[in-house]
C-alpha positions in Angstrom: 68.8 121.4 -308.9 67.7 124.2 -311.3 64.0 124.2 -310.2 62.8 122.9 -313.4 60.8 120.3 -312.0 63.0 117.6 -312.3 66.1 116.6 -310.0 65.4 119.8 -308.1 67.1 118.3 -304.9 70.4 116.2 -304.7 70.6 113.6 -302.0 71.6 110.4 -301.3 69.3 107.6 -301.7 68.9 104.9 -298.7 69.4 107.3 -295.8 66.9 105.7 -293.6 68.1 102.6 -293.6 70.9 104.2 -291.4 71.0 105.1 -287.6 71.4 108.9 -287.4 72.9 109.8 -290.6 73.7 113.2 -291.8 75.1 114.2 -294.9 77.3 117.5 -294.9 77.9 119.5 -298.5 80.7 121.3 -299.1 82.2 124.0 -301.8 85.8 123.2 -303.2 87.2 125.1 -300.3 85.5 123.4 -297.6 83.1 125.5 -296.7 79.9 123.9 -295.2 76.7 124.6 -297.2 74.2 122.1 -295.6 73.8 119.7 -293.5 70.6 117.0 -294.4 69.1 114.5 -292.2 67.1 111.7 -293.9 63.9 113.7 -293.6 65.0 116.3 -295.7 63.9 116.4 -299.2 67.9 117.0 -300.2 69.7 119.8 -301.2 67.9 122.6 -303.6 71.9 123.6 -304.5 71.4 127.3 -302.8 73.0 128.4 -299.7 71.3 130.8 -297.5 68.8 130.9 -300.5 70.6 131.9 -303.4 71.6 129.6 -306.0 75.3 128.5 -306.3 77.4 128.1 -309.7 77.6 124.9 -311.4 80.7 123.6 -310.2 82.0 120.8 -308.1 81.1 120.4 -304.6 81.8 118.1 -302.3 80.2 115.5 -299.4 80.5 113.5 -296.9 78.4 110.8 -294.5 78.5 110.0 -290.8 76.1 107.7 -289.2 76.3 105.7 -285.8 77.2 102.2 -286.4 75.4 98.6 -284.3 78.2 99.7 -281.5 76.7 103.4 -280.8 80.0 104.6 -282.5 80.1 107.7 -284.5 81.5 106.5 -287.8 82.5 108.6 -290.9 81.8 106.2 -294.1 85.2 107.7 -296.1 84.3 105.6 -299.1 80.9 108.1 -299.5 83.4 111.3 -298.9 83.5 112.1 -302.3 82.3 115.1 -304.8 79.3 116.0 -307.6 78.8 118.2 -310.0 75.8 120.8 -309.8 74.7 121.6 -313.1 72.7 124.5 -314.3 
């Protein structure tokens, strides 16, 4: 996200195929930045609207599963690089 017009919000593609999901995004030392729900349009790679560094950041998944179960999908808690 640089707000050039093109890949100005990161997100994870097939979210709404999913009951409940939300994505969280991290910095490198854990620190939430946002949380998305399938109807948002993704991260614009700001917090609290100014634009973070390129760097690495990190995220995670959790959804509720056929059961009604919370479930964390560890194999989707892994990292991205912004670019700038």
């Amino acid at each position: 996200p640089n707000a050039d017009g093109n890949n100005d919000f990161w997100r994870v593609e097939g979210l709404e195929t999913l009951s409940n999901p939300v994505v969280y995004i991290f910095d490198r030392y854990g620190k939430l930045l946002k949380q998305l729900s399938p109807t948002d349009p993704g991260w614009d790679g700001t917090f609290k609207g100014t634009p973070l560094p390129a760097s690495d950041y990190w995220f995670r998944l959790d959804y509720t599963n056929q059961t009604g179960e919370r479930v964390e999908a560890k194999f989707l808690n892994a990292h991205f690089s912004l670019k700038r």
